[in-house]
N, C-alpha and C positions, 0 to 999 in steps of 0.2 A: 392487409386487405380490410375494409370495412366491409363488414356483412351486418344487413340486415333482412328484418321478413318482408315478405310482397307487401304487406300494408305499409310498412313502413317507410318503405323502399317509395309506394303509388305516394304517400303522402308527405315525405322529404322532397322527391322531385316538383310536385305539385306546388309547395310553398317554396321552394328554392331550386329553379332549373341548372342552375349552374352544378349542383351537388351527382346529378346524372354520372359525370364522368366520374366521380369519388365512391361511389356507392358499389357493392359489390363487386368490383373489380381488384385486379394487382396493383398493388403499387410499384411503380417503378424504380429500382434499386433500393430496395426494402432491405435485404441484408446487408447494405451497404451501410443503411442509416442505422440496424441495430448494432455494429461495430461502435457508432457514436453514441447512441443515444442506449441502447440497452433494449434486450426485449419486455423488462419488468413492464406489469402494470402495476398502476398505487390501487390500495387498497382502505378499507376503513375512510378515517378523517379525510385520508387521504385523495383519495379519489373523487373524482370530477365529472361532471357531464360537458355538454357546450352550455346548456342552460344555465349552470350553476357556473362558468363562467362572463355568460354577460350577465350574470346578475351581480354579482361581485365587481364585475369593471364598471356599470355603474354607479354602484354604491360609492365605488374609490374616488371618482370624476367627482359626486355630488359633495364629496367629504372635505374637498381641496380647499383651504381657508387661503385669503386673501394673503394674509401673513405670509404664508409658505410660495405664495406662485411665483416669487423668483428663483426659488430651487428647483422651478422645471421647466422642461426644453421642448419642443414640438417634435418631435419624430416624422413627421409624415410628409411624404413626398410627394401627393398629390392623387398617387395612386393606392386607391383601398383594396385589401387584401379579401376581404369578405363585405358580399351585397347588401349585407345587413347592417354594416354599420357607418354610421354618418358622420360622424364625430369624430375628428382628429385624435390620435391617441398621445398621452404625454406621458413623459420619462421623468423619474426623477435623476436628477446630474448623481454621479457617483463622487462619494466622499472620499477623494484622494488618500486623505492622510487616515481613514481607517484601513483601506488598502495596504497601504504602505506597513501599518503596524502588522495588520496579518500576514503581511512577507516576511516584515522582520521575523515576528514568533516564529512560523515557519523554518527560517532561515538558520534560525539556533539551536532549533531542534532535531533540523537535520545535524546540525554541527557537533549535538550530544549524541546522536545514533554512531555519529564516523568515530569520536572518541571511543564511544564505549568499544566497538569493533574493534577498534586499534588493541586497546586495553586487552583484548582479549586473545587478540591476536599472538601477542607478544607473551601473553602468559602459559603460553599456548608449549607443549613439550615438543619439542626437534627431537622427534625419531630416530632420524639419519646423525646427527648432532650426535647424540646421545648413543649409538652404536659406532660411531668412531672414536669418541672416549673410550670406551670402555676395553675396545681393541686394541687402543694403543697402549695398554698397560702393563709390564715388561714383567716374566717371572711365570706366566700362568700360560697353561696349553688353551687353543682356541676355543675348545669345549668346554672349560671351565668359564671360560669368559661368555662363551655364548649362553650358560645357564643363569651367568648373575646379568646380561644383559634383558634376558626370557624374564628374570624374579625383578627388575627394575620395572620392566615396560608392564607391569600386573598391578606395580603400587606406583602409582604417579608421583606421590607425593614423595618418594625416594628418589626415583630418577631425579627429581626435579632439586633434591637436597643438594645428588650424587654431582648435577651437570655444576651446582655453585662452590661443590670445593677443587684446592688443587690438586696439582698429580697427586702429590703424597699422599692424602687424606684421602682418598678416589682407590691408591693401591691397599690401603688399610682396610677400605672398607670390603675391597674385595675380597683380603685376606680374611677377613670378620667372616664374610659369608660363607668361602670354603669352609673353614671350622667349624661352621654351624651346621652347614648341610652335609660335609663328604668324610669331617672325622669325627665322629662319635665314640665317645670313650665306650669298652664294654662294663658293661655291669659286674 
């Protein structure tokens, strides 16, 4: 909705009848368009009036050198968008191949985000992985396996030793842990 106050309102209509219908009313499918366009307003530098854009559109129009006017295209179809203005407005052509390069970058930087994910993925510790090893390891009751499973899955960086060696080296180390944790010599 565009709100304004009664003066402003008496004195928008007064200089521009068409504005009536725009002026303190709904806009129609308003939420619609903020899904697209956003509800922000700019602020600072930022921010605009309409005055402060036709001053700027014509500044642009007076600035256009001779040089340049085959780098631009007519836009207009005949019909004016706004009462106000008389002037055709012009575009400049878009530079393909700058496009093109900002896909590329794009393109690659997506391609280093998928790597890295991958990378991480893969370094990534199997749980279930890593509790089937350790169950299959012949010699020991399932309680003793389940607590060097329990002391595995608290240091990563073991599990992640334990999943790179073979059987053998896997039932050693098991055997290493019972000793350390279930027989203790007495003093």
């Amino acid at each position: 909705m565009i709100t304004v106050s009664k003066d402003v309102y008496d004195e928008e209509v007064k200089a521009h009848p068409n504005y009536d219908k725009f002026l303190n009313k709904k806009l129609d499918m308003y939420e619609a368009m903020t899904i697209v366009v956003g509800k922000d307003m700019a602020t600072g530098n930022y921010a605009k009036s309409y005055a402060d854009v036709n001053v700027e559109e014509n500044t642009e129009e007076q600035s256009i050198s001779i040089e340049n006017e085959g780098e631009y295209e007519e836009t207009s179809k005949g019909k004016e968008t706004s009462s106000s203005s008389t002037q055709k407005r012009q575009h400049r052509k878009r530079n393909r191949m700058y496009e093109d390069d900002g896909v590329e970058k794009l393109s690659k930087q997506i391609g280093d985000v998928a790597l890295a994910i991958q990378s991480l993925s893969k370094n990534q510790l199997d749980v279930n992985a890593l509790y089937a090893e350790v169950m299959k390891i012949e010699g020991f009751d399932e309680i003793t396996l389940g607590e060097a499973f329990d002391h595995l899955i608290q240091n990563e960086m073991l599990a992640k030793a334990f999943m790179a060696k073979n059987a053998n080296l896997r039932k050693i180390w098991v055997q290493n842990f019972v000793n350390q944790h279930y027989y203790r010599p007495a003093c």
